[in-house]
C-alpha positions in Angstrom: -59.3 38.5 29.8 -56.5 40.6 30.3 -52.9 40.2 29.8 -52.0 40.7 33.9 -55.0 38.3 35.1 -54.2 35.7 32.0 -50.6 35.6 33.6 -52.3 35.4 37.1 -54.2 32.5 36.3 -51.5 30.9 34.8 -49.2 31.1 37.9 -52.0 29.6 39.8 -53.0 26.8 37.8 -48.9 25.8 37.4 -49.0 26.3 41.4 -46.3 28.5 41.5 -47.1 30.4 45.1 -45.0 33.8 44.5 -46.6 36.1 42.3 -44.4 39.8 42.6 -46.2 42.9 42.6 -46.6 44.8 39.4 -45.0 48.5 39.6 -44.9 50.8 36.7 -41.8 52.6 39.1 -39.9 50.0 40.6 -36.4 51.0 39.9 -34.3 49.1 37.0 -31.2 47.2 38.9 -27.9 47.6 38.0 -26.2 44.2 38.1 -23.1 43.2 39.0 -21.2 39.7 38.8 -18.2 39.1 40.2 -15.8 36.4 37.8 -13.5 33.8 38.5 -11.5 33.2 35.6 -10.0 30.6 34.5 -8.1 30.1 31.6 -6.4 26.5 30.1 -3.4 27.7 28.5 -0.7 24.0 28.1 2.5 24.5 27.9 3.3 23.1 24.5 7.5 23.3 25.1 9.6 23.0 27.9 12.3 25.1 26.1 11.0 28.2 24.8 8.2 28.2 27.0 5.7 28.8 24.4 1.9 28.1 25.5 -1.0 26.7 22.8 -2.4 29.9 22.4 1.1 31.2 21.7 2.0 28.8 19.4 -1.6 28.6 17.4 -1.0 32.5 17.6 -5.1 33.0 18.9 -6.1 35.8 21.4 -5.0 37.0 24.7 -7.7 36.2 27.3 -7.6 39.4 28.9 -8.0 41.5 25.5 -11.3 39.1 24.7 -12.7 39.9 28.2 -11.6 43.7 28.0 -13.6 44.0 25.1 -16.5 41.6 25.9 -17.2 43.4 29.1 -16.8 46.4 27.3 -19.4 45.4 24.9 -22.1 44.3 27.9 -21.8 47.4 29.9 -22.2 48.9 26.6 -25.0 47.4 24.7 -27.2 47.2 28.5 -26.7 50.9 29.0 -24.7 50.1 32.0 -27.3 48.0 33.6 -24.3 45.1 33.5 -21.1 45.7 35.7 -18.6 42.6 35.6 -16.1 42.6 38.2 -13.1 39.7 37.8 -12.3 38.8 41.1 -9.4 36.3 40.2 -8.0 35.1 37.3 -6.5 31.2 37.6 -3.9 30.2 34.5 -3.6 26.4 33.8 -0.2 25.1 32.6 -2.8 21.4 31.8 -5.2 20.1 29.5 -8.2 20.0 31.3 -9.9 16.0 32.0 -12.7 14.5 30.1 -15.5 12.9 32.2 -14.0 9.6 32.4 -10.6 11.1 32.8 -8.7 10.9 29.6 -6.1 14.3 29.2 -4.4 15.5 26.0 -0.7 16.3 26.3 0.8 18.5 23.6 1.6 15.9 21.2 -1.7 14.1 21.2 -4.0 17.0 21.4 -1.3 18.7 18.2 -2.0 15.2 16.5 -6.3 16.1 16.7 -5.7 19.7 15.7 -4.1 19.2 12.6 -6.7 16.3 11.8 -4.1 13.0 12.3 -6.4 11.4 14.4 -10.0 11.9 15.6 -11.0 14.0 18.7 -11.2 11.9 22.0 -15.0 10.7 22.8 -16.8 11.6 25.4 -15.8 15.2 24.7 -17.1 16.5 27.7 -14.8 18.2 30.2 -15.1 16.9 34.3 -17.0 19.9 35.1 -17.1 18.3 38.6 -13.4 17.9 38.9 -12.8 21.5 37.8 -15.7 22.8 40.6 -14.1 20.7 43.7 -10.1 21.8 42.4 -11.2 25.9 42.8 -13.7 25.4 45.3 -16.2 27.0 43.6 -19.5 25.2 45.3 -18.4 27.1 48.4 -17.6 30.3 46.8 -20.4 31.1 45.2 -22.7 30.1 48.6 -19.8 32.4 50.9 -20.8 35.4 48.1 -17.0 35.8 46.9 -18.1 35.0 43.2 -21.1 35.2 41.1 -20.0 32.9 38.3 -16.9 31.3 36.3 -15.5 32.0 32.9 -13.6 29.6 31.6 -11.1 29.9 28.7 -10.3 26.8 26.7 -9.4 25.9 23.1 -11.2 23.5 20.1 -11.9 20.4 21.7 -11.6 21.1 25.3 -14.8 19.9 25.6 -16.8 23.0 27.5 -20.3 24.2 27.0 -20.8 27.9 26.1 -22.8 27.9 28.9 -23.8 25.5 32.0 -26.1 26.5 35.2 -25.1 24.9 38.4 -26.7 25.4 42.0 -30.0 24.8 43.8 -33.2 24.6 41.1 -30.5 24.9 38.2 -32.2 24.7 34.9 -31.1 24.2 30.7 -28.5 27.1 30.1 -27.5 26.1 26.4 -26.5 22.9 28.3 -28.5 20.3 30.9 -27.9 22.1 34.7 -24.9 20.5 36.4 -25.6 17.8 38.5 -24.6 17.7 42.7 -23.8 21.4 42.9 -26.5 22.6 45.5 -23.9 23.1 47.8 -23.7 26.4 46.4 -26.6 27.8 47.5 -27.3 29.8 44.4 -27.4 29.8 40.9 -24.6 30.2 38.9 -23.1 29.9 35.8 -20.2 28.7 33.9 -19.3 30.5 30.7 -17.0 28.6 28.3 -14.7 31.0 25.9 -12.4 29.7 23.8 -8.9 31.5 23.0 -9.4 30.9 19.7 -12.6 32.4 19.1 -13.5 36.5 19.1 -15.4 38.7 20.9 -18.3 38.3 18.7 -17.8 34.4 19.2 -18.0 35.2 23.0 -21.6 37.8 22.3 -22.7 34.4 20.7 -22.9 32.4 24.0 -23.9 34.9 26.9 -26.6 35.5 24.1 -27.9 31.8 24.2 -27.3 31.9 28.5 -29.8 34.8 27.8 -32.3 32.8 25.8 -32.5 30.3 27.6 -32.7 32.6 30.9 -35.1 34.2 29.3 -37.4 31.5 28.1 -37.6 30.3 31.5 -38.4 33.4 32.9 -41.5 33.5 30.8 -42.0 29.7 30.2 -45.7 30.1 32.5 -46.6 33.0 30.5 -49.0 32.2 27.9 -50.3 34.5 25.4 -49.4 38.4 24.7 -48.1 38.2 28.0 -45.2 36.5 26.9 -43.0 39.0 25.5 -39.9 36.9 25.1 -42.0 35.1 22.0 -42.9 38.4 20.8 -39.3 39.8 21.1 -38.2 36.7 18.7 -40.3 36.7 16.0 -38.1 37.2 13.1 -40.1 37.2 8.9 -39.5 33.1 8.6 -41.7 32.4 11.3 -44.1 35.0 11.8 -44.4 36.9 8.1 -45.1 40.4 8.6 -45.0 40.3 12.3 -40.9 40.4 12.6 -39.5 42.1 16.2 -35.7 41.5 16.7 -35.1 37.7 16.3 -32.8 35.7 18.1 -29.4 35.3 18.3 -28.8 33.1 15.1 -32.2 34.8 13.3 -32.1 38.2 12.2 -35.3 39.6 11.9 -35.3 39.0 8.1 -33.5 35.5 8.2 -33.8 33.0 6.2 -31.4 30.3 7.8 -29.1 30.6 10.9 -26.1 32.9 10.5 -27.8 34.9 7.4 -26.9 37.8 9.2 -26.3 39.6 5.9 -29.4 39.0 3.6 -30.1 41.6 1.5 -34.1 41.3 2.1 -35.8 43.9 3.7 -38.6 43.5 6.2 -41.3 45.1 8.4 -40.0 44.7 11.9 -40.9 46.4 15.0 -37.7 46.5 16.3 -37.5 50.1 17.4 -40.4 50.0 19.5 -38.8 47.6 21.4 -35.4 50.3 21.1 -37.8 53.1 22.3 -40.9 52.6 23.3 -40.6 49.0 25.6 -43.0 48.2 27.3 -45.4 51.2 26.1 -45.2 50.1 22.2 -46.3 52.8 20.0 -47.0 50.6 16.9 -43.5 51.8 15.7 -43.0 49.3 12.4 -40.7 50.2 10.2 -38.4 48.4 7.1 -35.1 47.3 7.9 -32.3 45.3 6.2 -28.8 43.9 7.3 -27.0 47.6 7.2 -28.8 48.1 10.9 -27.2 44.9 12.4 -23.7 45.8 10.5 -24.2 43.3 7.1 -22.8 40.2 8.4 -20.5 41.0 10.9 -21.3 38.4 14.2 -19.9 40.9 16.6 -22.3 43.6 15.0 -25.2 41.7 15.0 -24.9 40.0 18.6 -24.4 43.6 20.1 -27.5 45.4 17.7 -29.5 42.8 18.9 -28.8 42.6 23.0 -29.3 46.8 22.6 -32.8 45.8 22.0 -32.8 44.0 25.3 -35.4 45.9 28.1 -33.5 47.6 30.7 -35.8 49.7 31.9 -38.3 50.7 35.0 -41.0 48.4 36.2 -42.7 45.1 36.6 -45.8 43.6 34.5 -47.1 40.3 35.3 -44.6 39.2 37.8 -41.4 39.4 35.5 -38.8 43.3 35.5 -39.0 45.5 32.6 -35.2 45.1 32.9 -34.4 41.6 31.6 -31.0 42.7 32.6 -31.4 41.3 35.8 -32.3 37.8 34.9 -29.8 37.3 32.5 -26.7 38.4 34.4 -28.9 36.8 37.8 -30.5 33.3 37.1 -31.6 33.1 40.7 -33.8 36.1 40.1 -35.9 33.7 37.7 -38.7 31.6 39.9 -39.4 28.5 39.1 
């Protein structure tokens, strides 16, 4: 049976009704987002005016999105464009779910370990949503999705899918958002945390993106397993792993084992999606020996980005990933 009729049948059995034409020409999209930003910054004294991130001496928001833009456009070939539309500073802590708030001195007192972190941890997504009006944003086609930027214990997801058919994005979709007509997501940075930190959850968004996109697909057809297959699991079969797995991993984060493997990693590179058998050994010097930044951006270069469609789903998983409503369901 072959790979385009096995996907066929699949869609049909799972009685999904919208099956896109395959194209070996259709053109890879560029994809833009445009941002609302919004970054949690307390005021932590009256008198000098110094904020947390100030006083903890973390990063400036706008050099971690600088270079994590910089990084996507990068690492995609320009298939990602991120626009910020607005950027919205807090002088708060933002609420938990049933409504507690830290104020400098108890959220200082957590921070240094005096006393535990407050439970539920959660933030009020909701409450943050109806304050911006973001429902009605993202369905009038002002923004695409939010970034916000908190701190430890702010309580935010790296990632949370909201809108109409929203599905697991690192985190379960937000509930009562179909008001806003589309998809969207909500990335949660943290000041304290790098750019590699940052590469770390847009590169879950994009696994679990992806694994939806192909969660009908059975077989050789689905290329998202294929792409993951790091030694561990799949011994002499290794492609480009996943974001915690390099393809010779032994444990999450072992970016930097010494082991070298068979992986067919460059196909992917160079050849996607007409593999040429291209196997060759690599070891942690080609995702930078340990580095997270390195890694996260050696392995989203892998990412397809180019021309075409095979059963039902782009060449250019570019799309998908910066698009979720793009993924059918």
């Amino acid at each position: 049976m072959s790979n385009i009729f096995s996907a066929f049948l699949n869609r049909i059995l799972s009685g999904s009704s919208s099956y896109p034409k395959d194209s070996e020409t259709e053109p890879a999209q560029i994809t833009l987002s445009r941002v609302l930003v919004i970054v949690y910054d307390p005021l932590m004294d009256r008198i000098t005016g110094q904020t947390l991130s100030q006083q903890q001496k973390w990063f400036r928001p706008a050099d971690l999105m600088t270079g994590f833009m910089a990084d996507l456009t990068q690492v995609s070939a320009g298939m990602v464009r991120y626009q910020i539309v607005q950027r919205i500073d807090v002088d708060d802590f933002p609420a938990k779910t049933d409504g507690f708030r830290y104020d400098p001195k108890s959220y200082l007192d957590v921070l240094s370990h005096k006393t535990s972190p407050h439970a539920p941890a959660e933030v009020n997504y909701n409450a943050i949503l109806a304050k911006y009006n973001i429902l009605q944003r993202v369905a009038g086609n002002e923004i695409d999705e939010v970034w916000i930027f908190g701190f430890p214990h702010a309580g935010f997801y790296e990632s949370i899918m909201g809108g109409p058919g929203a599905f697991w994005c690192n985190a379960p979709p937000l509930a009562n958002t179909s008001a806003s007509k589309r998809r969207f997501v909500v990335m949660g940075f943290s000041n304290e945390r790098h750019v590699g930190e940052m590469l770390e959850g847009y590169g879950h968004r994009a696994e679990s993106i992806m694994e939806r996109v192909f969660s009908k697909t059975r077989g050789d057809a689905n290329l998202w397993e294929r792409f993951t297959r790091y030694e561990k699991i799949a011994p002499g079969r290794a492609a480009c792993g996943d974001i915690h797995y390099a393809p010779n991993s032994q444990q999450e984060y072992d970016w930097n084992n010494p082991a070298r493997v068979n992986s067919e990693c460059y196909d992917w590179q160079l050849n996607f999606p007409n593999f040429k058998g291209d196997v060759r050994v690599v070891g942690p010097t080609e995702w930078g020996g340990g580095d997270i930044r390195a890694h996260h951006k050696w392995w989203f270069n892998h990412f397809p980005g180019v021309a075409g469609r095979r059963n039902g789903v782009h060449n250019n998983w570019w799309q998908y990933v910066v698009n979720p409503q793009l993924v059918i369901l």
